[in-house]
C-alpha positions as CSV (number, residue, x, y, z in Angstrom):
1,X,-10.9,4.5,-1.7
2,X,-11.4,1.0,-0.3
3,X,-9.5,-0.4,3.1
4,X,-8.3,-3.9,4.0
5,X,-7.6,-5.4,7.0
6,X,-5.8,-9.1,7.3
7,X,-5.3,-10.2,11.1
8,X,-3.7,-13.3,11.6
9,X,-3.3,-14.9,15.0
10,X,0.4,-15.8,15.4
11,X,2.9,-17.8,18.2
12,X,6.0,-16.0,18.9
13,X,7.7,-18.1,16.5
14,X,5.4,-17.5,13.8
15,X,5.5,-13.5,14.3
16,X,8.8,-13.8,13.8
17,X,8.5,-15.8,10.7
18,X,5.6,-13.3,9.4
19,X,8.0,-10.6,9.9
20,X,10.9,-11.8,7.8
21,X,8.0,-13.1,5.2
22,X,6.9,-9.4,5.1
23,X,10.1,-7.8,4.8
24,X,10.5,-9.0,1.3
25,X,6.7,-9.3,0.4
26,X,5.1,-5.7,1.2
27,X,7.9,-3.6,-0.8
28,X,6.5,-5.4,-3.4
29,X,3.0,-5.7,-2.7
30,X,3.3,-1.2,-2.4
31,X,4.2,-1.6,-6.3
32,X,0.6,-3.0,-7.1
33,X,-1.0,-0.7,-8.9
34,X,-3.9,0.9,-6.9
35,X,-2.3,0.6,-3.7
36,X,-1.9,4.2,-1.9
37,X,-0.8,2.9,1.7
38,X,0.0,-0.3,3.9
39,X,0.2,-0.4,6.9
40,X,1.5,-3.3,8.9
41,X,1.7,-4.0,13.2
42,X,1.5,-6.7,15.3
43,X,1.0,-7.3,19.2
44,X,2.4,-9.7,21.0
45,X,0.6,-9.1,23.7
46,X,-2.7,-10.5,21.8
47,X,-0.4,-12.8,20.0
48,X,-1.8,-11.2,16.4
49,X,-0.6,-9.4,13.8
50,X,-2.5,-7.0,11.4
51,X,-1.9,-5.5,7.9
52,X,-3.6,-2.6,6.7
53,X,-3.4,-1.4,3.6
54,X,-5.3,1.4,1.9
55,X,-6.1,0.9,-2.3
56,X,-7.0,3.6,-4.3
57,X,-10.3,2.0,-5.8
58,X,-12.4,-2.0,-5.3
59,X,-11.1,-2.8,-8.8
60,X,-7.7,-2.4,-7.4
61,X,-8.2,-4.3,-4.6
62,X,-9.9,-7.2,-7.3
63,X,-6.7,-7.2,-9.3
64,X,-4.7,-7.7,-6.3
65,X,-6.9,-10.5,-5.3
66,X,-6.8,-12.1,-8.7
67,X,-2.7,-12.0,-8.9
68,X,0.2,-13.9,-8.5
69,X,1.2,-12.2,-5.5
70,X,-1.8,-12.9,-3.2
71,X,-1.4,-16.6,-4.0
72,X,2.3,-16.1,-2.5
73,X,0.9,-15.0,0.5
74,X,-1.5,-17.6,0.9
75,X,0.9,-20.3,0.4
76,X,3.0,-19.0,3.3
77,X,0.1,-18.6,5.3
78,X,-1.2,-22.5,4.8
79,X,3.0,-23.5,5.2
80,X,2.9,-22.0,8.6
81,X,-0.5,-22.8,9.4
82,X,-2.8,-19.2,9.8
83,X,-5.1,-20.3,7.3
84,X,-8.0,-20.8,9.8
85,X,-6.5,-18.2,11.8
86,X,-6.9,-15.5,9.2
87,X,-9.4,-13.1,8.6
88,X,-9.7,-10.4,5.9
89,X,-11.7,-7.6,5.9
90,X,-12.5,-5.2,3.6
91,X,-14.4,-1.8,3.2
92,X,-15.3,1.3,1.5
93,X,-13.1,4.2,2.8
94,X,-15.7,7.2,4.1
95,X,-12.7,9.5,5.5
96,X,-9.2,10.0,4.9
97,X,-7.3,12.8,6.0
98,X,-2.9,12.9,5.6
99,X,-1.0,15.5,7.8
100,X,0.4,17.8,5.2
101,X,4.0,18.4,5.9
């Protein structure tokens, strides 16, 4: 499994906007193939907000990169202005553990 992180550092007002971007986006970014798990939080505390999200394999995590839908996101990014506040992370996953229910 792979792991990536996006941070973003956000205003109030653009948190707000992120949120309401989100809403709509990550429902449909969970239907990429490969993607097991996202993750998304944000504190306005430290005025950022991440997304985590956890993909099944570094090809999946390619395809995603290659696709319509990351362009989508970037777009909104560079309309609000994050694009030199963004950073993206990404790496091998050694452990992962669920709580069985």
């Amino acid at each position: 499994m792979f792991i990536t992180i996006t941070t973003s550092k956000v205003t109030p007002e653009q948190s707000n906007q992120v949120e309401n971007f989100l809403q709509n986006f990550l429902p449909r970014m969970k239907k990429q193939q490969g993607v097991v798990a996202i993750y998304h939080y944000s504190r306005p505390e430290k005025g950022d907000e991440s997304t985590v999200v956890i993909w099944e394999s570094p090809a999946a995590v390619k395809a995603y990169r290659e696709s319509d839908l990351v362009k989508e996101a970037m777009a909104y990014e560079q309309k609000l202005g994050l694009q030199d506040t963004t950073t993206r992370e990404g790496y091998p996953l050694i452990f992962s553990a669920s709580r069985k229910e």
